[in-house]
C-alpha positions in Angstrom: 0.0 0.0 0.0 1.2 3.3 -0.9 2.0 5.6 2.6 -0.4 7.8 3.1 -0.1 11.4 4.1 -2.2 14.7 5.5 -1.4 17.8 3.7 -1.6 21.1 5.2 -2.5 23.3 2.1 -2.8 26.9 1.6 -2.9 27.2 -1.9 -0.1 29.1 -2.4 3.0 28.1 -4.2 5.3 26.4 -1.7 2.3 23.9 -0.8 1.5 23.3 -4.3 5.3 22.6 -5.0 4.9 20.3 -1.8 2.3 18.2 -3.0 3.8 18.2 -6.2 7.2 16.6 -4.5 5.0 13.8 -2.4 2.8 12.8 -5.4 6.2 12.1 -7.1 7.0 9.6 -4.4 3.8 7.9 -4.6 1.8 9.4 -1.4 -1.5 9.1 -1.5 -2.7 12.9 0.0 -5.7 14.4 1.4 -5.3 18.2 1.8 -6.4 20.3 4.7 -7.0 23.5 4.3 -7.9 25.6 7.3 -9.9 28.5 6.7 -10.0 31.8 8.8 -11.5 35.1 8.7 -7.8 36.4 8.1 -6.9 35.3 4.3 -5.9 39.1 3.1 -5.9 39.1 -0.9 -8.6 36.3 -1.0 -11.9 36.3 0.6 -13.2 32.8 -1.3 -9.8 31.3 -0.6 -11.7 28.3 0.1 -12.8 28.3 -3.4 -9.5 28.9 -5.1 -7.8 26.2 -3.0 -10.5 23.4 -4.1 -10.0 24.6 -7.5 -6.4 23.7 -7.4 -6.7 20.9 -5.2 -8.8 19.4 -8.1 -6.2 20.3 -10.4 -3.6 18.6 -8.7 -5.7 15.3 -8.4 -6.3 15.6 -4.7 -9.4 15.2 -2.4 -9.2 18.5 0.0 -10.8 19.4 3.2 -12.2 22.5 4.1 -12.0 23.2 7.8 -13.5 26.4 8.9 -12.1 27.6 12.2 -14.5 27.8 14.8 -14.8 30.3 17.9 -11.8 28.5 20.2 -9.5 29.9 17.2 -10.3 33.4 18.5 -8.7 32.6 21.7 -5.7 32.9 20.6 -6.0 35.6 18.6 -7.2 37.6 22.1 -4.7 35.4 24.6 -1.6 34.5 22.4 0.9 32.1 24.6 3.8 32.6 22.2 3.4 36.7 22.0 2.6 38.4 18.9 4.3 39.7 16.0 4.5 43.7 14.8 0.6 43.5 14.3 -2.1 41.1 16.0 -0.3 38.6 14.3 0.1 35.5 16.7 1.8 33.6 14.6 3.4 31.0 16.6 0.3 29.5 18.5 -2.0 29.5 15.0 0.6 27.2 14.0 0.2 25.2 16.5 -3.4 25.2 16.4 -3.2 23.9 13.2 -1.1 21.2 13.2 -3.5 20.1 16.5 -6.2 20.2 14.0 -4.1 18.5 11.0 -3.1 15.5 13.5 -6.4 14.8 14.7 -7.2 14.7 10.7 -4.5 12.6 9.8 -5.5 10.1 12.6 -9.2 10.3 11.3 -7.4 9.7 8.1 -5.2 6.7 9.0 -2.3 8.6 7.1 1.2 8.2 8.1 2.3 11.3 8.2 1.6 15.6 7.5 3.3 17.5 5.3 3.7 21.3 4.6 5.3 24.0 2.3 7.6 25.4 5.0 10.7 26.8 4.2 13.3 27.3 6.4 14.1 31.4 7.2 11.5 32.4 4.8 8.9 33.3 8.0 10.8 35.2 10.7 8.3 33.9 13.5 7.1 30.5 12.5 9.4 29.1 10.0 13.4 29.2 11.8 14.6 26.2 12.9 14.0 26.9 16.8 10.7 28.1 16.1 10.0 24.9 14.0 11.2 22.6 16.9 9.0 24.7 19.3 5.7 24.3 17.4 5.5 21.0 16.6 6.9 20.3 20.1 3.8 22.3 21.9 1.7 20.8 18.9 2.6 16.8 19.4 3.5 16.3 16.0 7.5 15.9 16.6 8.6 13.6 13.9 5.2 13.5 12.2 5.9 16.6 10.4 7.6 16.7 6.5 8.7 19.9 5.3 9.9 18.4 1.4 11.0 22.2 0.1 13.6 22.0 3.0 13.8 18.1 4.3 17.5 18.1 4.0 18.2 21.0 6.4 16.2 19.2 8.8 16.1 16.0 11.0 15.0 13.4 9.5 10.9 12.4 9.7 9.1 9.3 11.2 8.1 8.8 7.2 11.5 8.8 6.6 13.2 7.0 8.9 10.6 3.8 8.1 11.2 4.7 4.4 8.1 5.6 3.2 9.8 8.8 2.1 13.0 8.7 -0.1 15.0 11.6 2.2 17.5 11.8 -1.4 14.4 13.3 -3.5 13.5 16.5 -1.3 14.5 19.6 -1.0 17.1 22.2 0.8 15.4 25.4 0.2 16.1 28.0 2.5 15.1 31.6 2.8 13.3 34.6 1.8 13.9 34.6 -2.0 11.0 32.9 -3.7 13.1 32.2 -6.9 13.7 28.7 -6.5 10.1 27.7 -6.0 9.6 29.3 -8.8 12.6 27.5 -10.5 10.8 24.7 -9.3 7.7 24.9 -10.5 8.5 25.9 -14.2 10.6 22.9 -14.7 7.6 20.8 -13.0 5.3 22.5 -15.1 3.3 24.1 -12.4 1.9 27.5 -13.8 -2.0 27.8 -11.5 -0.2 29.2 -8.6 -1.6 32.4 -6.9 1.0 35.6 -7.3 3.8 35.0 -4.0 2.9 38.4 -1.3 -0.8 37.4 -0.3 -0.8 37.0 3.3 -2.9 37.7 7.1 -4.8 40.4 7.8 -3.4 40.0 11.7 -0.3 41.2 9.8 -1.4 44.0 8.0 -0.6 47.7 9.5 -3.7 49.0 8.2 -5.9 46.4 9.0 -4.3 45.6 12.6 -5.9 48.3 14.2 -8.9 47.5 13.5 -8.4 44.3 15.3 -7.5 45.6 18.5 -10.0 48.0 18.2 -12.7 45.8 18.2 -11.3 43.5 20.3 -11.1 46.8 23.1 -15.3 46.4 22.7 -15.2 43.0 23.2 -16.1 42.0 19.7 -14.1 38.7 20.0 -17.1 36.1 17.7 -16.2 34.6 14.2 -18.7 36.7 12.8 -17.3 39.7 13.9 -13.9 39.2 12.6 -15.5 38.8 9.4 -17.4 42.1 9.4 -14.4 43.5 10.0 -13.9 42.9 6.6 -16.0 44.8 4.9 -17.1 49.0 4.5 -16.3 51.6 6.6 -16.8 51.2 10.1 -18.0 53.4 12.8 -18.3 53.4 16.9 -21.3 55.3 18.0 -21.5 56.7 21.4 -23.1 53.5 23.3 -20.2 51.4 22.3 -22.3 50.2 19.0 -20.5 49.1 15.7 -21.7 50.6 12.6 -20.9 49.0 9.2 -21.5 50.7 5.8 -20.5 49.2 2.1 -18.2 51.4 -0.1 -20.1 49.4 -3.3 -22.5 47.1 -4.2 -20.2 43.9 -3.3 -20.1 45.4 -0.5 -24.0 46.0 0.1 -24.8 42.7 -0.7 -21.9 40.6 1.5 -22.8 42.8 5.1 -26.2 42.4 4.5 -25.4 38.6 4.2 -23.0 38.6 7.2 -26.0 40.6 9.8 -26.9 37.8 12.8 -29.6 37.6 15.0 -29.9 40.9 16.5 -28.0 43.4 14.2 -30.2 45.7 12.6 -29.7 46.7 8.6 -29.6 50.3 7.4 -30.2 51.0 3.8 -31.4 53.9 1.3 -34.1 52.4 -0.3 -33.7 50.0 -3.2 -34.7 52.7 -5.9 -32.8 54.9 -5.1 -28.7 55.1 -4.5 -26.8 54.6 -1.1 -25.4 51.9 1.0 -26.5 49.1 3.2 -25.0 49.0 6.7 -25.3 46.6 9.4 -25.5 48.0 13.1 -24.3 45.9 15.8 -24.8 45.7 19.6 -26.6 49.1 20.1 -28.4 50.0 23.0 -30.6 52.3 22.2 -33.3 54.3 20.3 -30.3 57.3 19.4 -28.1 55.3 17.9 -30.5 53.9 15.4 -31.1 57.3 14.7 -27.7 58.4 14.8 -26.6 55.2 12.5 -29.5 56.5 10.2 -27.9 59.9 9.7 -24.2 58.7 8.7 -26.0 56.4 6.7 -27.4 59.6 5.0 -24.4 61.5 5.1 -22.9 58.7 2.9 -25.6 58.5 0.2 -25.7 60.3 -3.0 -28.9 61.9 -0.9 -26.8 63.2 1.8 -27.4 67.4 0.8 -31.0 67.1 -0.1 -33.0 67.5 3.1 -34.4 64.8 4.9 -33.5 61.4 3.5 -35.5 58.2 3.7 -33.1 55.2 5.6 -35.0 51.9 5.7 -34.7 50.2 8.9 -35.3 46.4 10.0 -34.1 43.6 11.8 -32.0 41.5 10.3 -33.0 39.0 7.5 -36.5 40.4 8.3 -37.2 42.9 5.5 -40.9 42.8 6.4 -40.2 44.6 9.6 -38.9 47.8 7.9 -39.7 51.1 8.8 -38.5 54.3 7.1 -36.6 56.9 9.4 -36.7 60.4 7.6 -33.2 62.1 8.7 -31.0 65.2 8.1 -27.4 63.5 7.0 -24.8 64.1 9.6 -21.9 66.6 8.8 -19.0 65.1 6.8 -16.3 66.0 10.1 -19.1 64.2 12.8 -19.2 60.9 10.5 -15.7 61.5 10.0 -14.5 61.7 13.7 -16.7 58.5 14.4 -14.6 56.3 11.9 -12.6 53.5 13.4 -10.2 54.0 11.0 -8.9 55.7 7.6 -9.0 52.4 4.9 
């Protein structure tokens, strides 16, 4: 029987060139692919891995994280990079998660696209030792792009794994993967640079700000996401789209108890989603930047529908003077 093996997959490049590497050596793969509310240039990066997966030949699992992820996003053990980036303990979440799939699986072993010194935090040799130490994966681990600069492997040392056919990549340069993958033929990898919103300086902030409220849920990580964002005076969060994309994805995202904002549906201006308010002013105050941000904004009183979420039927219309550019300004979370 061929060995069998749990593949951590991103969809990026180095994992591709990974799987490329073990199929060569006869592994029979299942890929993983974790999914959080983080991915920066790809918000259906679940879609864009199964595409590839499929490419490659392999079945793929899509693992949504689920709220105990956001604990260590709030309470890293292993500190934090130069944004909200814990990078250390999410990968040691997710080889937890990838060795309780490969036992599920019966695989033999997991394997990634690490490369040594091409992360600062995650991906030097101490740091490597450290994570699949606190992760119980010590041995269980492959890294092909850069087996040789490592200790051997369970897979291996029992010779399912011919340790002669991998790799010694080291570094930040991505020109050898790339090296690599013309001469394998590999052309349907994303453009290297996508990356984590924990890590982005813009996008940080926003992070901490909302965790400062106590906006810790899945769901609000992913509202993050999208429009402009605004705290109102009783602590609530107001969302607004920027563009019709926009419009439709918050209005898809609003839970149980979020209210939607919109200008009606004949005529143009966003939808927004408002979020743990506690009170009659902010609904009117979320109605006025909602105003302020329409095409209606200097025309008088402008009609804001208002309902609970995913119940349209419940809408009332609020009539409202738009609130001055600097007030709906000085309300902003943050400049994006």
């Amino acid at each position: 029987m061929p060995p069998k093996a749990m593949a951590l997959f991103s969809g990026g490049l180095d994992s591709i060139l990974a799987m490329r590497l073990m199929r060569e050596q006869g592994v029979e793969i299942t890929a993983l692919h974790i999914l959080t509310p983080f991915f920066l240039y790809n918000p259906r990066r679940d879609q864009a891995a199964r595409q590839i997966a499929s490419r490659l030949g392999v079945p793929i699992c899509v693992y949504p994280v689920a709220q105990d992820y956001m604990e260590i996003i709030c309470h890293p053990q292993h500190g934090r990079g130069m944004g909200m980036n814990p990078c250390v303990d999410c990968r040691i979440f997710m080889y937890r998660i990838a060795r309780s799939k490969m036992e599920e699986a019966g695989a033999d072993f997991i394997f990634t696209g690490d490369v040594v010194g091409e992360r600062p935090m995650t991906q030097r040799h101490h740091a490597l030792r450290l994570i699949d130490r606190e992760a119980g994966v010590q041995g269980l681990v492959l890294r092909p792009l850069s087996a040789r600069l490592l200790p051997p492997t369970s897979a291996e040392e029992k010779g399912l794994i011919d340790r002669g056919r991998l790799l010694a990549i080291s570094g930040r340069s991505r020109a050898p993967q790339m090296s690599l993958a013309k001469k394998l033929g590999v052309d349907y990898y994303p453009s290297p640079g996508g990356g984590c919103l924990l890590t982005d300086i813009t996008f940080s902030p926003k992070i901490a700000e909302a965790l400062a409220h106590n906006e810790s849920s899945i769901d609000d990580m992913h509202l993050l996401r999208y429009g402009r964002h605004y705290r109102l005076s009783d602590g609530a969060r107001l969302a607004v789209g920027r563009r019709r994309l926009e419009n439709r994805a918050l209005l898809g995202m609003a839970r149980r108890g979020d209210f939607i904002l919109r200008i009606p549906e004949d005529l143009p201006g966003p939808t927004a989603v408002l979020r743990r308010f506690g009170s009659e002013a902010s609904i009117h105050l979320a109605a006025q930047i909602v105003a302020a941000l329409s095409d209606l904004g200097g025309q008088g009183r402008v009609p804001v529908e208002i309902f609970p979420a995913r119940q349209p039927k419940k809408a009332n219309m609020l009539y409202v003077k738009a609130l001055p550019s600097l007030e709906v300004e000085n309300l902003r979370i943050t400049s994006n």
